[in-house]
C-alpha positions in Angstrom: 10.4 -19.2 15.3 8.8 -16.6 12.9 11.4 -15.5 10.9 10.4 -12.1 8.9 12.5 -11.3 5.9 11.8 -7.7 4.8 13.5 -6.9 1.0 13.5 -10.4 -0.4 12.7 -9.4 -3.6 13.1 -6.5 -6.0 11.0 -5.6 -8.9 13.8 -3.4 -10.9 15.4 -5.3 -14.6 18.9 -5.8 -12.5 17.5 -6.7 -9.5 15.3 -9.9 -11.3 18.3 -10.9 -12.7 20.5 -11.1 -9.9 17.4 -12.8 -8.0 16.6 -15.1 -10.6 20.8 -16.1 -10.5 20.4 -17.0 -6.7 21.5 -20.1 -5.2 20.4 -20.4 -1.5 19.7 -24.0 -0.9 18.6 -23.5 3.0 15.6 -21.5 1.8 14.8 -23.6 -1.1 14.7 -26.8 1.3 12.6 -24.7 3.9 10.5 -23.6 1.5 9.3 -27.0 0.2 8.6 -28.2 4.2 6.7 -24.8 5.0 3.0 -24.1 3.3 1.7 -20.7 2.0 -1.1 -19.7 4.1 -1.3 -15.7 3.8 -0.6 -13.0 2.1 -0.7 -9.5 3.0 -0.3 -6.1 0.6 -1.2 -4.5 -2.8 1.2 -3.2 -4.9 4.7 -1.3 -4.6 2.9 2.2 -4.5 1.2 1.3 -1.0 2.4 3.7 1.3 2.6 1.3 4.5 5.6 -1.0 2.7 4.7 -5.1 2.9 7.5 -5.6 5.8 5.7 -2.8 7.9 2.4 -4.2 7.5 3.3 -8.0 8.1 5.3 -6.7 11.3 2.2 -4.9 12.4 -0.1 -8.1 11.8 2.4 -10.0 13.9 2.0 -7.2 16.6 -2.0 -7.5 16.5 -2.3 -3.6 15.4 -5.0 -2.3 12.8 -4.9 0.3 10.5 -5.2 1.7 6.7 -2.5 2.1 4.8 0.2 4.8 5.3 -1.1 4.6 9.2 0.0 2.8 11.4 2.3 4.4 14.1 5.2 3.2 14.1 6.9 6.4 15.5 5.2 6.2 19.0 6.7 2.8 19.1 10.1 3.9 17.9 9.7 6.9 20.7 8.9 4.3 23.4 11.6 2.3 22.9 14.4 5.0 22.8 13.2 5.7 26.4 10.5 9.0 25.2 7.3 9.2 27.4 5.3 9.1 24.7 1.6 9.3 26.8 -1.3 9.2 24.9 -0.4 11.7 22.1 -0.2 11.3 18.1 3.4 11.1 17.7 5.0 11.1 14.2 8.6 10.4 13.2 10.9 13.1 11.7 14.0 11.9 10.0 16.4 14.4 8.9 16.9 13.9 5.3 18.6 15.4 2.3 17.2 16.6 -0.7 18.6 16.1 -3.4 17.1 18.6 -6.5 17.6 17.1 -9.9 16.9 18.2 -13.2 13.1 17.1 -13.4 12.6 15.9 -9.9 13.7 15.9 -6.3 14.6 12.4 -4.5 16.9 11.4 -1.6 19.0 9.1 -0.5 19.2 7.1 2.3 19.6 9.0 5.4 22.3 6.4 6.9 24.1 7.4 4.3 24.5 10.9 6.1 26.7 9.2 8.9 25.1 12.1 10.9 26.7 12.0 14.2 24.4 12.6 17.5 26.5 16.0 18.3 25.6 16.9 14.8 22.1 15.4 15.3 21.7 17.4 18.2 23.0 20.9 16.5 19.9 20.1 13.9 17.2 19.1 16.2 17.4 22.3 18.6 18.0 24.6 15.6 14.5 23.5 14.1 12.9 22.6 17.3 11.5 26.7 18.3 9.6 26.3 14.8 7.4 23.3 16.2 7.2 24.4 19.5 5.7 27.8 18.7 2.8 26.0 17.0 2.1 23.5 20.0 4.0 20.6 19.3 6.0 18.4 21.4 9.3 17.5 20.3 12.4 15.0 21.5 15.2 13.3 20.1 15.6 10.2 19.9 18.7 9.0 18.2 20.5 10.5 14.9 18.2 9.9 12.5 15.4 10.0 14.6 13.5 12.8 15.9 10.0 12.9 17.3 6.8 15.3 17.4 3.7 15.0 18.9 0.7 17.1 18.0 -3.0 16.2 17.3 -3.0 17.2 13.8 -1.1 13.7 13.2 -3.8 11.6 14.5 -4.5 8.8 11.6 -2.6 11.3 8.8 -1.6 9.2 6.2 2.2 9.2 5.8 4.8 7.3 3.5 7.5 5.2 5.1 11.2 6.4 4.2 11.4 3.2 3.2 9.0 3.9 0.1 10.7 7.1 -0.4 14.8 6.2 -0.9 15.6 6.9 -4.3 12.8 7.7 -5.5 10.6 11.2 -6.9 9.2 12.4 -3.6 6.3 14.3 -4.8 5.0 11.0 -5.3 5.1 10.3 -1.8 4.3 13.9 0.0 1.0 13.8 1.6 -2.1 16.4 0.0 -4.6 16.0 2.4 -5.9 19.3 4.1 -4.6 17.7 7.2 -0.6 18.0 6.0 -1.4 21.8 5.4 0.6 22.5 8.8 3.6 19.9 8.2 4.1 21.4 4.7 4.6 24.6 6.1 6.7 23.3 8.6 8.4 21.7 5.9 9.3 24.6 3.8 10.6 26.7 7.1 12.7 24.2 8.2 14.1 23.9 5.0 14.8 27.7 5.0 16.6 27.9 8.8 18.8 24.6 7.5 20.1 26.4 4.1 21.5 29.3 6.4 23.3 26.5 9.6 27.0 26.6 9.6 26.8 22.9 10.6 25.4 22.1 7.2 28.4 24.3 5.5 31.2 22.7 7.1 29.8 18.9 6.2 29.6 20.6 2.8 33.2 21.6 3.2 34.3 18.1 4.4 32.3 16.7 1.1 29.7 15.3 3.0 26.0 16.2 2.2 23.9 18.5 3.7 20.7 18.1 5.9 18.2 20.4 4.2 14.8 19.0 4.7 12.9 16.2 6.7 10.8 13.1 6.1 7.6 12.5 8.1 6.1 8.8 8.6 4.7 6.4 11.7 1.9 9.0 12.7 -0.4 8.0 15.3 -1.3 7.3 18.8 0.7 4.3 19.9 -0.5 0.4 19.7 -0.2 -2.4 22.2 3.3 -3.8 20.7 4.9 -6.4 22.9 7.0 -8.2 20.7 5.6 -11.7 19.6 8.2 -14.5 21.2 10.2 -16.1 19.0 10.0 -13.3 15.9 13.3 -12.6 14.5 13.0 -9.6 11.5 16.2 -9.7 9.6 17.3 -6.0 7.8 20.6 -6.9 6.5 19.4 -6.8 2.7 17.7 -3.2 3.2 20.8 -1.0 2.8 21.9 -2.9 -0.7 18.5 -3.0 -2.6 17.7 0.6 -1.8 20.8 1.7 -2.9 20.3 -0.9 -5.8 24.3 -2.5 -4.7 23.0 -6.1 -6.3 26.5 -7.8 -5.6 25.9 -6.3 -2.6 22.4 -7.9 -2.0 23.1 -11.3 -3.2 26.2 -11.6 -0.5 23.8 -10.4 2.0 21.1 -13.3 1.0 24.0 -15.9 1.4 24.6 -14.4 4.8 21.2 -15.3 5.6 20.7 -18.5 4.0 23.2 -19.9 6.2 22.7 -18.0 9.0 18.7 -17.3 10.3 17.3 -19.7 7.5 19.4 -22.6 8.1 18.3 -22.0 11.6 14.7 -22.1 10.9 15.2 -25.1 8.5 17.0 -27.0 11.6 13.9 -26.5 13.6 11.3 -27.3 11.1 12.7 -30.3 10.6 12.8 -31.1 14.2 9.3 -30.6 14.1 9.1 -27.2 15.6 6.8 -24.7 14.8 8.5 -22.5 12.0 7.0 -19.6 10.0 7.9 -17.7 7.1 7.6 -14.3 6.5 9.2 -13.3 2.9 8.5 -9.2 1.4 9.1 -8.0 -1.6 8.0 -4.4 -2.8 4.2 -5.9 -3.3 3.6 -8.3 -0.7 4.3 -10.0 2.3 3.4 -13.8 1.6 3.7 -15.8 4.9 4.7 -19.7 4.7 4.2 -22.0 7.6 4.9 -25.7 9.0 1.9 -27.8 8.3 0.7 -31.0 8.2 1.1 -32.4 4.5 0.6 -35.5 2.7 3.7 -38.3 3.2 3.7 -38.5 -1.3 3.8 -34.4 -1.1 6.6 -34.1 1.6 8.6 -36.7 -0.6 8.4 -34.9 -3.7 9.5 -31.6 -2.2 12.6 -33.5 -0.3 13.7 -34.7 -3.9 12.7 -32.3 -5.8 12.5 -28.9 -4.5 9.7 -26.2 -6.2 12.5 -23.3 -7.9 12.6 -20.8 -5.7 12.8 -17.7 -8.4 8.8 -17.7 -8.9 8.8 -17.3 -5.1 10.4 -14.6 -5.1 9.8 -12.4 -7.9 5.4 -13.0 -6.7 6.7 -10.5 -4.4 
């Protein structure tokens, strides 16, 4: 079992405390049976988040940050011939324009329907297809385009972008020129679709813009047997629901962890995988000395400094 924990941690004031407050004795004990072998990431302005990269070292892919294409996989698997072109991944997004910047939130939150989704996609679809690209949907928050300009661009996940000033995010290089153009008339055809007024009028929030990530031509990805990737603490720690995010660590401590503890005790080959916003550190069941294996069974290493090295 390789179980692969994408937002253990959080760097923000509440988010420390709440972690450092956390009482999950199944990953504490599994902790002290499982040794720290890798670690993979830089800091929490990568563009490729730690989860992505450690899921794309257990799928054997390479590739620099902010490029690794996780939207020809994503097409593949909601049934899109994706043949041998650069695909990248368009989630429709709102925009939200503040006072001194413009951020968005996450597009779940839209509760966009496929109907809805549908209205969007074919509304901005004409714009990509008169420059060459290939388009298809492939779910409500998922929309696909294929065009060779988006061979190894370097793209921000969404993930990186939630909540946060997107200009930090946006991509410069001379090889975006034709997505920010895009960008800007697809923002223009969705301020004038009725769809968008009447979710207005309901008090929901409009679909003005975009999000571009995964470009690339697709990987070998067969999924590594016995990896399970766990997402139930994404939705609370990007919209910063703390009460929220310490419930959902519970869930999982007794739940996928204590499942993992079980078979690292029976001697079963367990890994780790914990991400924070920095790094991906990878834990695994290995032979250790009886004296050290005694010490950890009665007195377990904290787990807090785990978790906030992430």
């Amino acid at each position: 079992m390789h179980l692969l924990i994408p937002f253990a941690s959080a760097l923000s004031e509440r988010g420390t405390h709440t972690m450092r407050r956390l009482n999950l004795p199944h990953l504490t004990r599994l902790l002290a049976l499982l040794t720290p072998t890798e670690t993979l990431g830089t800091d929490e302005y990568s563009l490729t988040p730690p989860h992505e990269r450690a899921l794309a070292h257990a799928l054997g892919w390479t590739g620099d940050d902010g490029t690794l294409p996780w939207a020809a996989r994503n097409a593949a698997q909601d049934g899109v011939d994706i043949g041998s072109q650069a695909w990248g991944q368009l989630t429709p997004v709102h925009w939200h324009v503040g006072a001194e910047q413009v951020s968005l939130p996450d597009p779940q939150a839209l509760h966009l329907s496929a109907q809805e989704s549908h209205t969007l996609f074919e509304a901005v679809r004409p714009l990509f297809e008169s420059e060459g690209w290939v388009m298809a949907w492939g779910a409500p928050t998922r929309w696909y385009a294929a065009h060779d300009s988006l061979d190894g661009l370097a793209s921000a996940s969404i993930d990186r972008v939630i909540g946060r000033n997107i200009d930090l995010w946006m991509p410069t290089t001379p090889q975006a020129r034709l997505i920010r153009r895009l960008q800007n008339e697809v923002q223009m055809l969705l301020y004038q679709q009725p769809l968008n007024d009447a979710r207005v009028g309901q008090g929901a929030l409009p679909v003005n813009s975009f999000w571009l990530s995964g470009c690339g031509r697709a990987q070998p990805s067969p999924t590594p047997a016995g990896l399970v990737q766990t997402d139930s603490l994404r939705g609370p720690v990007l919209s910063s629901d703390w009460t929220a995010w310490a419930e959902a660590w519970r869930a999982l401590d007794a739940a996928e962890v204590q499942q993992a503890l079980k078979l690292a005790r029976q001697g079963e080959p367990v890994t780790l995988t914990l991400c924070g916003e920095r790094f991906a550190q990878r834990f695994e069941l290995t032979s250790q000395p009886l004296w050290s294996r005694l010490g950890k069974r009665i007195s377990p290493p904290p787990l807090s400094p785990v978790l906030e090295a992430l």
